[in-house]
C-alpha positions as CSV (number, residue, x, y, z in Angstrom):
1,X,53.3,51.2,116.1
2,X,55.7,54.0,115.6
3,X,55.5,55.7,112.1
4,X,59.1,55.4,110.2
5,X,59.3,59.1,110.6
6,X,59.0,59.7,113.8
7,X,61.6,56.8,114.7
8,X,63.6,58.6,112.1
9,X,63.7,61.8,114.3
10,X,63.4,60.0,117.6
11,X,66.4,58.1,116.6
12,X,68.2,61.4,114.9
13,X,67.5,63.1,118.8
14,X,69.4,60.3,120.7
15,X,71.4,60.3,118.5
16,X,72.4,63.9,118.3
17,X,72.2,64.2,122.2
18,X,74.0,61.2,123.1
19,X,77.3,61.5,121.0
20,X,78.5,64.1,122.5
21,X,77.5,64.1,126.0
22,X,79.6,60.9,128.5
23,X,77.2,58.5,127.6
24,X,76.4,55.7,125.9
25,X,74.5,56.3,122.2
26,X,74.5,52.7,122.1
27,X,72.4,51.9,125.5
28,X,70.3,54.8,124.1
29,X,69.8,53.5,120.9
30,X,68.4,50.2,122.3
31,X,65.4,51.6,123.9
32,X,63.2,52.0,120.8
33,X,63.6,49.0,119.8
34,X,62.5,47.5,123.4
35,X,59.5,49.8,123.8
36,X,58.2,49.8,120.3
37,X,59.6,47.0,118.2
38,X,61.5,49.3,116.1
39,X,63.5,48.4,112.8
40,X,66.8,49.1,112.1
41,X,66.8,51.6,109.4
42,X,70.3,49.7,108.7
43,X,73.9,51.8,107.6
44,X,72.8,54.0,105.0
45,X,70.6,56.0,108.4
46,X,74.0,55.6,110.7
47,X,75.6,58.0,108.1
48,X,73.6,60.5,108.3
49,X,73.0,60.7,111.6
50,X,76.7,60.5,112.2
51,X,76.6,63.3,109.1
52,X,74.6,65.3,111.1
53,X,76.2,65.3,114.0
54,X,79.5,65.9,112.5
55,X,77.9,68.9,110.8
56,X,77.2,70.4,114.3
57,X,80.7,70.1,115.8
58,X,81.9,71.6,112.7
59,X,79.7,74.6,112.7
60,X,80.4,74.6,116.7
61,X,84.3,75.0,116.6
62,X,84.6,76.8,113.2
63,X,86.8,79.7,114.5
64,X,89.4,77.1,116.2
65,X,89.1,75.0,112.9
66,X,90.3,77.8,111.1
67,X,93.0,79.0,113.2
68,X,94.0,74.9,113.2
69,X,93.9,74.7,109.2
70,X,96.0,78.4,109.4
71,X,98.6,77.2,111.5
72,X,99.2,73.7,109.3
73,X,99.0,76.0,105.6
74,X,102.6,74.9,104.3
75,X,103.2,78.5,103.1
76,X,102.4,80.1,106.9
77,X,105.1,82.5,107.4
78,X,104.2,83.1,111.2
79,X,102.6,79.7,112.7
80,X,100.9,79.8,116.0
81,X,102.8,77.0,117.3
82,X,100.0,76.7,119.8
83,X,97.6,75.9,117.1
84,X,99.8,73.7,114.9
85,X,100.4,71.5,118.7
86,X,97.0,71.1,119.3
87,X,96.3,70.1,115.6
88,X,99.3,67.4,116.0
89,X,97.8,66.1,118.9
90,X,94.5,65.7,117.5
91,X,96.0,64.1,115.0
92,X,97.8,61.3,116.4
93,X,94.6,61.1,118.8
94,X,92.9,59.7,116.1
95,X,95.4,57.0,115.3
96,X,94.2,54.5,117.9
97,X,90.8,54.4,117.0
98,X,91.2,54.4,113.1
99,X,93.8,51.5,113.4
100,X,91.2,49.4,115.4
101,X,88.5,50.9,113.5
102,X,90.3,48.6,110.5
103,X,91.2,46.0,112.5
104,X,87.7,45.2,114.0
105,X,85.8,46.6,110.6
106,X,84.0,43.4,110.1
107,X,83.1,42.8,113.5
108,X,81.3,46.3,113.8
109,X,80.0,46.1,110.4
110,X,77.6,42.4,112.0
111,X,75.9,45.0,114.6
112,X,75.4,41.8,116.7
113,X,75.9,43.2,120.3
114,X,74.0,41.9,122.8
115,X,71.8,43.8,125.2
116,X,73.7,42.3,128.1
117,X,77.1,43.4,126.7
118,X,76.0,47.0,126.0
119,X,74.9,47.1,129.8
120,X,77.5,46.2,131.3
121,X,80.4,48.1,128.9
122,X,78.4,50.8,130.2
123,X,78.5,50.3,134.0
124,X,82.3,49.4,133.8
125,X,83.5,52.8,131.6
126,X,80.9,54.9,133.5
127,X,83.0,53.1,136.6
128,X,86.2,54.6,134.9
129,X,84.8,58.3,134.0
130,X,83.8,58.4,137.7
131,X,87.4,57.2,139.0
132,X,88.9,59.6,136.1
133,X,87.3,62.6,137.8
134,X,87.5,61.9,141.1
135,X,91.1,61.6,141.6
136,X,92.7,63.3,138.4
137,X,94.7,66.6,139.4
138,X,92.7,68.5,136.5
139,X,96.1,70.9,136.9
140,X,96.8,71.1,133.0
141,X,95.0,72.4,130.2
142,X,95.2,72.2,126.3
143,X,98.3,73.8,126.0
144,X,99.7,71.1,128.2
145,X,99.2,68.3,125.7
146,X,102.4,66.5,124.2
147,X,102.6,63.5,121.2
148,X,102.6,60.8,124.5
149,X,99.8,61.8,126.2
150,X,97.5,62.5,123.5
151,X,98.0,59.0,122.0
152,X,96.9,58.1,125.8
153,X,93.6,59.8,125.0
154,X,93.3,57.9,122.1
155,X,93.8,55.1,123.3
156,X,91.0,55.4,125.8
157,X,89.0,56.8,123.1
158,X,89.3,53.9,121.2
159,X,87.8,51.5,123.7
160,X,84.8,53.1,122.8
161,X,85.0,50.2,119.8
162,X,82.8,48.4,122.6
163,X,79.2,49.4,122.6
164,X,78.1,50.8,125.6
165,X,81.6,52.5,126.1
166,X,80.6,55.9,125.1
167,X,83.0,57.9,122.7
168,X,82.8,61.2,124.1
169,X,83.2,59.1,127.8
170,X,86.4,57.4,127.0
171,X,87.9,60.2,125.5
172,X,86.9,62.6,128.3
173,X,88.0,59.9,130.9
174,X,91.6,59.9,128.9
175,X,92.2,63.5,129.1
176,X,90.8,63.5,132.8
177,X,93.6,60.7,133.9
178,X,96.7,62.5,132.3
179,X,95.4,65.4,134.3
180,X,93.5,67.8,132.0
181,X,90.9,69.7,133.2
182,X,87.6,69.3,132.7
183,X,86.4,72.0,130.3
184,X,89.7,71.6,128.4
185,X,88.6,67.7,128.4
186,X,85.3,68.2,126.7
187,X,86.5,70.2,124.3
188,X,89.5,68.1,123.6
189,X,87.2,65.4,123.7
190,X,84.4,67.5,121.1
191,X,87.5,68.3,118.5
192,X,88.4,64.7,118.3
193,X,85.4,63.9,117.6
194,X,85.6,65.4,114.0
195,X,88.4,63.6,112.4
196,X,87.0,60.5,114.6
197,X,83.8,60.8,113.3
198,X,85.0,61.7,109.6
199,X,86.8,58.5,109.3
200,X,84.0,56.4,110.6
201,X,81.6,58.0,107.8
202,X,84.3,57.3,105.2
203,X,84.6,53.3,106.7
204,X,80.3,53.0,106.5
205,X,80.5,54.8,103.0
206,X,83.2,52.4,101.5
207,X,81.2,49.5,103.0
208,X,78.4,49.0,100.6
209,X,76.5,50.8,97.8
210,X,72.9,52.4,98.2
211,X,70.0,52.6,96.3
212,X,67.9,55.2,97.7
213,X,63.7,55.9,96.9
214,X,62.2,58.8,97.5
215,X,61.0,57.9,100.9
216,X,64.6,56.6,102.1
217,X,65.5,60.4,101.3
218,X,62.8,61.7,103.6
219,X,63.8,59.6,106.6
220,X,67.8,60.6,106.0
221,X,67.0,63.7,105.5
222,X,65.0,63.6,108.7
223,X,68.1,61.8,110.8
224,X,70.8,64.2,109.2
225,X,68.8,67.4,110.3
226,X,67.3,66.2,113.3
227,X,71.0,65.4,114.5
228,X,72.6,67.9,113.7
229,X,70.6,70.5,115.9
230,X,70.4,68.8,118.9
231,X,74.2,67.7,118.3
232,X,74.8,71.5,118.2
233,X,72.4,72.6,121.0
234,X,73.9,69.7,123.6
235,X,77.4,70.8,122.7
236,X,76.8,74.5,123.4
237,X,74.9,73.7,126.9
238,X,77.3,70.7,127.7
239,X,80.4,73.3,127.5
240,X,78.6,76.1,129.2
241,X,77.4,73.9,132.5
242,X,80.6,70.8,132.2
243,X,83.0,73.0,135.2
244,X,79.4,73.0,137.4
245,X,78.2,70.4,137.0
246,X,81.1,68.0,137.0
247,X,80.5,64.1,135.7
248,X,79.1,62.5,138.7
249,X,75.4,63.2,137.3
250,X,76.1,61.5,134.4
251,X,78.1,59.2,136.2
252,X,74.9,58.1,138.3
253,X,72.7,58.5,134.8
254,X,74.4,55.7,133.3
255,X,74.3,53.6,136.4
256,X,70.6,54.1,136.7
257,X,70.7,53.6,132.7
258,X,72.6,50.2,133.1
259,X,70.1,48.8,136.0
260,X,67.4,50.0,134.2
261,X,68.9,47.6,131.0
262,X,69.8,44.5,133.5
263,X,66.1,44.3,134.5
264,X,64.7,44.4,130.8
């Protein structure tokens, strides 16, 4: 049997690698529990990880956070209108997922997916990414954004309400269908993921109350950290390689992934 620690920073690594790469987290998270038996550490350990990993983006994008908080200051006297865009568009990026993030709050909160489900969310968006990429233009890049077409982002990102969808995939798939390209799509995709992930810690903390022992501490302690490096480390590599690489291998890694699921 797998010591609590170890699952704590086997879980924190799958975590950390998964959010941020087109994948599902969810299908990921699945397989200690099949090959070992393992518990659910339960919400309090989802907010860390998800602490961590927003820690990592952070620390990632800290000079375009900057220049994003610069150009929104209310006493700016020369805005980079480039910046303040991009900021807007994040902004109203996030408003799909947040609204159904309420709406469905309850219905997350149960964590009462099925195996089968997970699987086959995953087949059918990993379908999508593939379609996305194959046949978008990938002619426009950041600066190309408008209001309309990064709500359509967000609106693909929050399908990723279904387990198996993959955040990072849906959002990624968005940006590839209104013709983004692809390194402007990841880090699209990577940016949203801060106010996306933000809001979902706030949700998780607002859900319940915690009473913590020394050990709980340990094992957070263990997911937050654990999570947060490999968060940062995938984003750095994932943004150096996306152009040459493309999505098809991780296309084909989540069909193999989902095949691999139906036969458990």
């Amino acid at each position: 049997m797998i010591t609590d620690f170890l699952l704590a920073l086997l879980l924190a690594c799958i975590q950390g690698l998964t959010e941020f790469l087109p994948v599902s987290s969810s299908a990921h998270l699945l397989f200690p529990s099949l090959l070992f038996g393992a518990k659910d550490f339960g919400l309090v350990f989802d907010i860390a990880v998800h602490g961590g990993t927003l820690a990592a983006v952070i620390i990632y994008f800290k000079d375009d956070l900057i220049r994003l908080a610069q150009a929104w200051l209310p006493w700016t006297n020369h805005r980079n209108q480039e910046d303040f865009n991009l900021g807007l568009n994040l902004i109203v990026a996030t408003m799909p997922i947040v609204l159904v993030g309420l709406i469905f709050s309850d219905l997350i909160a149960e964590r009462n997916t099925s195996i089968e489900s997970i699987t086959w969310a995953n087949l059918i968006f990993a379908g999508l990414l593939w379609l996305a990429f194959k046949f978008s233009p990938q002619t426009k890049n950041l600066l190309s954004l408008t209001v309309l077409t990064a709500v359509a982002i967000g609106c693909l990102q929050a399908l990723a309400i279904f387990p198996g969808a993959s955040r990072s995939g849906m959002a990624i798939t968005g940006a590839l269908l209104i013709g983004l390209n692809l390194k402007d799509s990841s880090k699209f995709a990577f940016l949203l993921s801060i106010p996306t992930i933000l809001g979902a810690l706030i949700l998780m903390v607002l859900k319940d109350a915690f009473v913590l022992t020394v050990d709980d501490l340990m094992i957070l302690l263990t997911g937050f950290i654990g999570s947060a490096v490999i968060a940062f480390l995938t984003i750095k590599v994932f943004l150096q390689f996306v152009e040459r690489i493309g999505m098809t291998p991780f296309v084909i890694y989540r069909l193999l992934l989902g095949l691999a699921l139906l036969l458990v």
